[in-house]
Structure formats: structure tokens, C-alpha cells
C-alpha positions in Angstrom: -0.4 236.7 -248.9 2.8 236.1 -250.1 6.1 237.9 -248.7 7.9 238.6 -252.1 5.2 238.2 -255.1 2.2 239.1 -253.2 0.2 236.7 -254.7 -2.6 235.9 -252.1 -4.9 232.9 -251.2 -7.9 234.0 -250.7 -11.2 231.1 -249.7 -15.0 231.6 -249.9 -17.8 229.2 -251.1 -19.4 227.9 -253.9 -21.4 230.6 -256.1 -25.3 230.8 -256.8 -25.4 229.5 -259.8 -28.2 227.0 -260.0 -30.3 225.7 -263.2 -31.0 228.8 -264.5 -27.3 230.4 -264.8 -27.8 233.4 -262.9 -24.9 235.7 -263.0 -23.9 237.8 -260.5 -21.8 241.0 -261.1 -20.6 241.7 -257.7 -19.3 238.3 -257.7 -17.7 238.1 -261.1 -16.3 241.9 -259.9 -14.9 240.5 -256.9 -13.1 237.6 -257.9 -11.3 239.6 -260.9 -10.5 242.1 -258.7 -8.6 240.0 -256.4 -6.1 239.2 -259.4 -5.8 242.7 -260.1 -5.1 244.1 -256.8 -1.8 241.6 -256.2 -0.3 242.7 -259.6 -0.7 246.8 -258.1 0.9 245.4 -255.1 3.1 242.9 -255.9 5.0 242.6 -252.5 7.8 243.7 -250.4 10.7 245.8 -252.1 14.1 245.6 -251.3 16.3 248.4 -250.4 17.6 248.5 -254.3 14.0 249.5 -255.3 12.7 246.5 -257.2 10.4 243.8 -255.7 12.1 241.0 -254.5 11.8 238.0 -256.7 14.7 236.3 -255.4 16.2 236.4 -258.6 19.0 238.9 -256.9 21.4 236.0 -255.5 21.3 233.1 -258.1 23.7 230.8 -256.1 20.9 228.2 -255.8 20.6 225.9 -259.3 17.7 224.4 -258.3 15.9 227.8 -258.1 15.9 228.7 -261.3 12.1 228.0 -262.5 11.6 229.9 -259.1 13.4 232.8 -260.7 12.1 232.7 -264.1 8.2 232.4 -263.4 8.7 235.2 -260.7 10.7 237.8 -263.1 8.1 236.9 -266.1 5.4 238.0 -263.7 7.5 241.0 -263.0 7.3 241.9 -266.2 3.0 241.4 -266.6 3.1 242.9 -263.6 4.6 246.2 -265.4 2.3 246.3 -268.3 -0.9 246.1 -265.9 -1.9 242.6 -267.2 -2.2 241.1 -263.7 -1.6 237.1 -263.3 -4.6 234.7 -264.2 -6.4 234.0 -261.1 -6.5 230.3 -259.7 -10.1 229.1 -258.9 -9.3 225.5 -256.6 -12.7 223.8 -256.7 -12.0 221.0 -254.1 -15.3 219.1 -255.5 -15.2 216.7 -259.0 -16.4 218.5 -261.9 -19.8 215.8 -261.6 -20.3 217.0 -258.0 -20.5 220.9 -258.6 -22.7 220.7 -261.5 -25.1 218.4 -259.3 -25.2 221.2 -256.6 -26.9 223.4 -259.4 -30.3 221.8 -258.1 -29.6 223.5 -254.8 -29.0 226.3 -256.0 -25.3 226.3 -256.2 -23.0 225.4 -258.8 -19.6 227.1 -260.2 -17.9 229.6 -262.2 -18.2 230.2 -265.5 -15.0 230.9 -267.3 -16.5 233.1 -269.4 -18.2 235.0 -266.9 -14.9 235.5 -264.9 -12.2 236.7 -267.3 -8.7 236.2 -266.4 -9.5 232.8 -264.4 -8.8 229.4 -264.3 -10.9 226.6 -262.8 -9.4 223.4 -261.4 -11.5 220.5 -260.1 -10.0 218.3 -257.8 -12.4 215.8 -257.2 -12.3 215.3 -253.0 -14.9 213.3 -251.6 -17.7 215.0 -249.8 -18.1 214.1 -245.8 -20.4 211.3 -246.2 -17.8 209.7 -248.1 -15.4 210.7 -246.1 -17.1 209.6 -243.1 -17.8 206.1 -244.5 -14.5 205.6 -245.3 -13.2 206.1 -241.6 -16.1 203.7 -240.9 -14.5 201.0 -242.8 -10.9 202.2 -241.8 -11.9 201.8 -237.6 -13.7 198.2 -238.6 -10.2 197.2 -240.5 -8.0 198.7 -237.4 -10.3 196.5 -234.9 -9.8 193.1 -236.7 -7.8 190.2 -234.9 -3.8 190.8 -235.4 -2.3 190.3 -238.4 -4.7 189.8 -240.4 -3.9 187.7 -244.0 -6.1 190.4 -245.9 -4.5 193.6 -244.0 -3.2 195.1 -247.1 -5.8 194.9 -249.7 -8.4 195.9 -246.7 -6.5 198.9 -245.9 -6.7 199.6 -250.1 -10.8 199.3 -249.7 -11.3 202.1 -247.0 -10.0 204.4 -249.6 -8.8 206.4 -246.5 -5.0 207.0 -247.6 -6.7 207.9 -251.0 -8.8 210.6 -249.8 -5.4 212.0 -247.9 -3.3 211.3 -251.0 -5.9 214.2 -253.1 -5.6 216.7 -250.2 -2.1 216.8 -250.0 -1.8 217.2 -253.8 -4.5 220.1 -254.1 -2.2 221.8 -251.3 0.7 221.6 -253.1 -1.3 222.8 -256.1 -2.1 225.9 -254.1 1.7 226.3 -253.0 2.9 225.8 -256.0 1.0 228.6 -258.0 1.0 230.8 -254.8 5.1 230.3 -254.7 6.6 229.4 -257.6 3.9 230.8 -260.4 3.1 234.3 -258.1 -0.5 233.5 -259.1 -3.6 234.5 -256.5 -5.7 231.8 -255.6 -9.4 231.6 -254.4 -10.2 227.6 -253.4 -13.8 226.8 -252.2 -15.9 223.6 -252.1 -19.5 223.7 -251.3 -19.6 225.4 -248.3 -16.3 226.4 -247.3 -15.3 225.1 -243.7 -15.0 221.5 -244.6 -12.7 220.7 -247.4 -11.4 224.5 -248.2 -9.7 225.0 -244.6 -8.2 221.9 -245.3 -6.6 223.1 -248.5 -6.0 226.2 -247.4 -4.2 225.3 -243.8 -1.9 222.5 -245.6 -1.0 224.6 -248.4 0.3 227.2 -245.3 2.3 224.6 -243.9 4.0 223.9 -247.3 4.7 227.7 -247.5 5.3 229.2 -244.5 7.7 227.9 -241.7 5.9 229.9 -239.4 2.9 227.4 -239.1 5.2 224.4 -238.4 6.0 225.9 -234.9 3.7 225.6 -232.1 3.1 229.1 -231.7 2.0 229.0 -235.4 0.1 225.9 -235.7 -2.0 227.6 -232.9 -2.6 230.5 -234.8 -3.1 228.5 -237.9 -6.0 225.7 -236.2 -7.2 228.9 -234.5 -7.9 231.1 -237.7 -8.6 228.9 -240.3 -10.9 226.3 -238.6 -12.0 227.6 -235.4 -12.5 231.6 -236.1 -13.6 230.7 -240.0 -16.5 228.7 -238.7 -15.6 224.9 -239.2 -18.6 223.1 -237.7 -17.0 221.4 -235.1 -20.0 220.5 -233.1 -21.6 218.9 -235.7 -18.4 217.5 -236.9 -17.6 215.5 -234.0 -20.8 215.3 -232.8 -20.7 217.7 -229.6 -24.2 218.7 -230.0 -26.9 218.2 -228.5 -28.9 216.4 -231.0 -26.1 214.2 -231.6 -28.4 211.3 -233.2 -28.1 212.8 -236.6 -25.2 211.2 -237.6 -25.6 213.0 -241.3 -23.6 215.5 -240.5 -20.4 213.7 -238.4 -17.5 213.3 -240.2 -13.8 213.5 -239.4 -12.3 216.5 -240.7 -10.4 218.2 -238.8 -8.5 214.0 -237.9 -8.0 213.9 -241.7 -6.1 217.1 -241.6 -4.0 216.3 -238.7 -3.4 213.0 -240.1 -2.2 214.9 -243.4 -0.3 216.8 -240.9 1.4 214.0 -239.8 2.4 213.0 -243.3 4.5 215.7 -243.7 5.7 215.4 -240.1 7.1 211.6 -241.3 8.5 213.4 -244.8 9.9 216.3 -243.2 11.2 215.4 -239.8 13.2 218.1 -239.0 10.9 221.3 -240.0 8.7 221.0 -237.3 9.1 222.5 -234.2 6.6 219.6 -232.8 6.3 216.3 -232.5 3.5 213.2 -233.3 3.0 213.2 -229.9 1.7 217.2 -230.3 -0.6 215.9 -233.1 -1.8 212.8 -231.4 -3.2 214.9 -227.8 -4.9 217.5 -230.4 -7.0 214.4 -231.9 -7.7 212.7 -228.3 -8.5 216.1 -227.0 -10.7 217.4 -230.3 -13.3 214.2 -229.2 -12.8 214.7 -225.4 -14.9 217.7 -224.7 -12.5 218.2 -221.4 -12.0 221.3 -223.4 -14.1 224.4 -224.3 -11.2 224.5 -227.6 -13.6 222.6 -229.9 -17.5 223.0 -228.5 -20.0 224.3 -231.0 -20.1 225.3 -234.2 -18.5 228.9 -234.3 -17.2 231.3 -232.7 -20.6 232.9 -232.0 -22.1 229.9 -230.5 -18.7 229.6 -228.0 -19.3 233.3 -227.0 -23.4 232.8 -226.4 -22.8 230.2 -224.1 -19.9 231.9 -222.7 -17.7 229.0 -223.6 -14.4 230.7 -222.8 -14.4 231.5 -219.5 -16.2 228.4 -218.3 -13.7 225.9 -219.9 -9.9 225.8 -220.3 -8.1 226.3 -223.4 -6.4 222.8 -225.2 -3.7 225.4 -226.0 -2.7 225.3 -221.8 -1.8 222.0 -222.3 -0.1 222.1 -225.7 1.8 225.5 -224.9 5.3 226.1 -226.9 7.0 225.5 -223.1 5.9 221.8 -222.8 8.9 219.8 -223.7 6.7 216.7 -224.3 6.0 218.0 -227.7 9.2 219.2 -228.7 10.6 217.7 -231.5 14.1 216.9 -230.7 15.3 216.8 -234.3 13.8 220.5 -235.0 16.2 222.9 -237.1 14.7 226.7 -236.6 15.4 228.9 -239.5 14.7 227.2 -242.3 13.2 228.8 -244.8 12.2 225.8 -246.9 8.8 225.5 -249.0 8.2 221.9 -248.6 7.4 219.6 -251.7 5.7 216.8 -249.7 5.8 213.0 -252.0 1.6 212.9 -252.5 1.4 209.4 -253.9 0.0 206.8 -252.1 3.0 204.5 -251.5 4.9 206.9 -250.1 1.9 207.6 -247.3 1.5 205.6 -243.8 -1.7 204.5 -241.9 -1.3 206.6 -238.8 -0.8 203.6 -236.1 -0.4 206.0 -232.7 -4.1 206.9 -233.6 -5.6 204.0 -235.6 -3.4 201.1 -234.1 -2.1 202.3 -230.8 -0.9 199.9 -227.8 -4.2 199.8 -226.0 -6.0 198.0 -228.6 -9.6 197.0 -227.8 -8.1 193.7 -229.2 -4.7 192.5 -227.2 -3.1 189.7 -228.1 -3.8 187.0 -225.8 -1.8 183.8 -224.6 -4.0 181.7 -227.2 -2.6 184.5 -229.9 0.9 184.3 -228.8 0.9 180.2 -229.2 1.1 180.4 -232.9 4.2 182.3 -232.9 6.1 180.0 -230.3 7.9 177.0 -230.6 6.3 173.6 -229.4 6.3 172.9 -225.4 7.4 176.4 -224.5 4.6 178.7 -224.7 3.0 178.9 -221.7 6.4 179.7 -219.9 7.9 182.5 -222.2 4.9 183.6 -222.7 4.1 184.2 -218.8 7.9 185.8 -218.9 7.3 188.1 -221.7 3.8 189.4 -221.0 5.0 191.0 -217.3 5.8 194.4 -218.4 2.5 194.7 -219.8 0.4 193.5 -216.3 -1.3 196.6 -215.4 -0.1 198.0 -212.2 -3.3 199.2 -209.9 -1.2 201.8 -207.9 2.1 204.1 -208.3 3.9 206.8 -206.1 3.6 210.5 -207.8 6.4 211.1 -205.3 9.5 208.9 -204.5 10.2 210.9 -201.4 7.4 210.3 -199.9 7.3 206.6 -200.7 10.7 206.0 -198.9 9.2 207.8 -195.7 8.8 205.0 -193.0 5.6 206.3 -191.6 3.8 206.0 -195.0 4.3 202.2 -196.0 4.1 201.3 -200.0 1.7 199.0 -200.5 1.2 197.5 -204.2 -2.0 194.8 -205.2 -1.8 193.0 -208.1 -5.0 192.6 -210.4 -3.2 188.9 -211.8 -2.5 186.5 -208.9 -0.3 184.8 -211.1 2.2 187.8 -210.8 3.0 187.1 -207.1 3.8 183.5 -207.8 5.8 183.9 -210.7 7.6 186.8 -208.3 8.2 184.3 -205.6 9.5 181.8 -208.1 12.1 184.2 -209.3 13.2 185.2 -205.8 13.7 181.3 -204.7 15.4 181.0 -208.1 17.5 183.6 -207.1 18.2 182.8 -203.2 19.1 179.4 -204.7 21.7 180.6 -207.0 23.7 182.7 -204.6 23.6 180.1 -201.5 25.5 177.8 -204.5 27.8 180.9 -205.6 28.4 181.4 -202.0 29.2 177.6 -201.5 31.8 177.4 -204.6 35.5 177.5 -204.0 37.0 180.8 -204.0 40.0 179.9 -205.9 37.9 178.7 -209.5 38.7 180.6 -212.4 35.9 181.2 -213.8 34.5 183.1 -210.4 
């Protein structure tokens, strides 16, 4: 609900409509209600009496639609006309008449008076799903590949996240700058309607960009509203039904992250905050994300046999601070939803430990002739893995516990004793030179 309008998102799921066009007044009641109950309460008044519109100050030019749309529904508001009610349908137009031979289907505009229905066409989870598919298979190909760009283009991933960030800021817009209510659903509301509904938050409230908030936000919204993470991620037990895997809750985050690249100094966390939540939603080595609601966590008594993801991510972990944070700000963000201005998420899809590192035969191509093999040993040292390390450097200098260090490459210790006889060389000659040459 919004602070100074009191317009209101509100989420369910799609309505029984099916073949036949059955009505259904409690519905249709409902829905029109909601519309009329933020224009009777139409938010927060300041002392002076009036609601507060932010109209009262004026010193900002570029708030002046703001202003407008907010005193014009001021003014309904006073003759008891409330503001036409939003309906978001996530789904395409195509797809929600198709769901009539399930029995569900969408509303009517004549049947809900004072409403407006917007399709927004976002692909269902089997799409979705297949598109990660093709987006992993791209991600796993050789480096540099010639056809990396027009590949990337195919998977229609940064497509499906383009849509999602533009219904939010649909949402956010009528919510903030229209004062209209709005009610956004898709088939069955814990799949593409939390995502609408938890990014158009973000837009709106700086509250959910903290870490305290973004808790509250994945905690309400996904995991209390019933967002099938089980089946999602494929947790379950029957977990050979891949029908009903799909990556929902990564596409959010990775819409998160967009905004987190656009708006670098509005969030109280950082990628690296975003980055543990996606390793950790496919770990299981927390109860966080097991089952399917909050009703199969408590029957198997989830919380108090498994630690909370929220231990590790707490507000006091300076790890995922974001450095560049600004508190205060009260901005609504207007996030850039076009394609172009969106990046593949490369800590996530692309990170250093590639299932496909390049190799020395790789590295040749890039080289120049008759040097390859030597800078290529030179270059390729920091990235040797080391088999052992000391947790604590006090105890590592203590002369009754001797360090000992194994190398997996056996080509480490001779190009170790190479360097050292290199260097012995180089002093017993600086050693040997003339103390009195200038260039010493």
C-alpha cells in the first residue's frame, strides 16, 4: 500500500472462467471493491489536514506529472469516483484464453466495471525453463566463441528478463505516479505474479533494497505466499518429473541484479549477496528453500532441524555490503528495460571456475610464435590449485608445528627452483660488481 496515495497492489490468481463464461459475483464484488476502498482511504495526512500528494513543496521540476496525476486523483477521490483499477495479467492475451479449457480464463471488462486489463505476454515455465536450457549449453561452449552474440540472442533469456522488468515498472508506475490500485495475477499466482509483484517493491520502496528488507521481501512474497520451491528447483522427492523445474526465483534475482548494475548506489547489498542466495537456493545445506510452502516446512518440522540462509546473509556481514551504498534515499527507481541496456549475469553463468578452463593448447592462439609454452607456464601460476592453507598464521610460524605445502603439478617445484637459481645468480653478480658504478 502506498504511503501518500494509498493506492495498493494487491495479487491473486487467474479467475474461473472457463468455456462457458461463468460469472462469479463475489469475485467481480471483490475486485471493485478493492478500488473503492483506496479512494475512502486515500493515505497518510499531513499535519495541515489534506493528504499528502507531494504537491506541497514544488522545488522538484521533474515532479510535476507526479504532482498533477496525484492532485487529479485528489480531486475523484472527493466526488467518490475511486481510480480505475489495474488488472496486470502477466500471461499473452493467446495464453489466458487457452486456459479457458481448464477451467480458467480472465476477466471480463464488462463484468468488472471500473477496470482495466493489461496482458503482458511472459512466457510460462516451460518456456522459461527451456530457455535456461539453451542459455547453460551457450555458457558451456569453448571460449570465445565466433557465434557468442547471436547465440546469446537465441536463448531468449535476456528477453524474458527484459518483459519482467517492464511489467514491474508498469506496476510502479500506476501504483506511484497514477495512485491507481493494482491486482496482477498469472495462472496460478506464485510463479510469474511474485515476480511482478517483488520487483515492482524494489522500484518503490527503498526499504526492500536493504538487507533487512530484501529478507522480509524473499520471505513474504515467495516463501510465506507459497512459491513452489520444491518443485521449482527440484528438492523433492520425485524429482524425475522435470515438468515442473524451472528457474524462477534465479530469473528474479538475476532481474535483481539488473537494477543492482543500473542503480549502484541504492542498495544496501552487493552482487556478491545475490550470488550466495542463488548457490544456496540449489544447495539444500539450508532448510530456507525445502518444500513447497510454508505448511510442508512446518510438517516436517523444517525449522528447527535446518539453519536459516538468513544466518549467513545477516545485515552484520560486511561481505555483502555494498561499499558505494547511500542510506536515505528516497528514490523510485526507473530502471532502462530494453534489452541493450541488460547484461548476461557472468558471476552466475560464466564464473572463474568454468567446467571449461582454458588450457595451454587454448592459450597458444593468443601468443606470439616461439614463446608460448614459457609465458604461458609464467602466467598460469596463480591459478595452480594449492592442496593446503593455514586458517591461522600464528600457529603456522610456531616451530613445533612445521608448514608443510604438496603441489598437485610437479612442474610448480621446478619452475620454483628455476626462479630461486635465477635469483641466487643474480645477487652473487650484484654482489661481485664494483661498488663505485653509477647505475648501482
Amino acid at each position: 500500500r502506498h504511503v501518500r496515495n494509498g493506492a495498493v497492489i494487491a495479487r491473486c490468481s487467474q479467475p474461473e472462467i472457463s468455456w462457458w463464461g461463468w460469472r462469479n459475483a463475489d469475485d467481480e464484488y471483490l475486485v471493485t471493491s478493492i478500488a473503492k476502498a483506496c479512494a475512502l482511504n486515500p493515505g497518510v495526512k499531513v499535519p495541515g489536514g489534506m493528504p499528502h500528494n507531494g504537491s506541497s513543496d514544488g522545488s522538484e521540476a521533474c515532479d510535476a506529472d507526479f504532482d498533477s496525476s496525484l492532485t487529479a486523483c485528489s480531486g475523484v477521490e472527493n466526488t467518490g469516483t475511486p481510480q480505475k483499477l489495474l488488472i496486470l495479467d502477466a500471461r499473452s492475451y493467446t495464453a489466458a484464453v487457452a486456459n479457458r479449457a481448464k477451467g480458467g480464463g480472465c476477466e471480463c471488462e464488462e463484468y468488472y466495471p471500473n477496470c482495466e486489463v493489461v496482458f503482458m505476454g511472459m512466457a510460462n515455465i516451460h518456456s522459461i525453463r527451456n530457455s535456461f536450457q539453451y542459455l547453460r549449453a551457450v555458457c558451456s561452449q569453448v571460449p570465445d566463441p565466433s557465434n557468442w552474440l547471436s547465440a546469446l540472442e537465441s536463448t531468449k533469456w535476456l528477453q524474458h528478463l527484459s518483459v519482467m522488468l517492464k511489467a514491474a515498472v508498469l506496476v510502479s508506475g500506476a501504483v506511484d505516479r497514477e495512485g491507481r490500485p493494482v491486482l496482477v495475477h498469472c495462472s496460478d499466482g506464485w510463479d510469474r505474479t511474485p515476480q511482478i509483484v517483488a520487483l515492482a517493491k524494489i522500484l518503490l520502496d527503498p526499504y526492500y533494497r536493504t538487507m533487512e528488507g530484501f529478507q522480509v521481501l524473499v520471505e513474504s512474497d515467495w516463501l510465506d505466499f507459497g512459491h513452489k520451491f520444491g518443485d521449482r528447483c527440484g528438492h523433492q522427492e520425485k524429482v524425475e518429473d522435470q515438468n515442473e523445474q524451472c528457474p524462477v526465483f534465479l530469473q528474479w534475482l538475476d532481474a535483481v541484479h539488473q537494477l543492482l548494475k543500473q542503480f549502484p548506489c541504492l542498495f544496501e547489498f552487493n552482487e556478491a549477496f545475490l550470488v550466495k542466495l542463488v548457490q544456496h537456493t540449489y544447495s539444500c545445506l539450508y532448510g530456507t528453500f525445502l518444500g513447497n510452502s510454508p505448511c510442508e516446512r512446518e510438517m516436517h518440522n523444517i525449522y528447527k532441524r535446518t539453519c536459516s540462509v538468513w544466518s549467513l546473509l545477516r545485515a552484520g556481514n560486511k561481505n555483502f555490503h555494498n561499499l558505494l551504498y547511500m542510506p536515505g534515499s528516497e528514490q523510485v527507481l526507473h530502471p532502462v528495460c530494453h534489452v541493450r541496456a541488460l547484461h548476461v549475469w557472468t558471476a552466475v553463468y560464466l564464473p572463474a571456475s568454468s567446467p571449461h578452463p582454458l588450457g595451454q593448447d587454448d592459450m597458444d592462439i593468443y601468443l606470439p610464435p616461439g614463446s608460448q609454452s614459457q609465458e604461458f607456464s609464467g602466467r598460469c601460476l596463480d591459478r595452480l590449485p594449492k592442496t593446503r592453507s593455514m586458517d591461522d598464521l600464528l600457529s603456522a610460524c610456531d616451530s613445533s608445528s612445521p608448514l608443510t605445502r604438496t603441489s598437485s603439478d610437479p612442474n610448480l617445484n621446478n619452475h620454483c627452483q628455476e626462479v630461486r637459481m635465477s635469483l641466487e645468480a643474480r645477487l652473487a653478480t650484484a654482489e661481485g660488481a664494483e661498488p663505485h658504478s653509477g647505475e648501482g
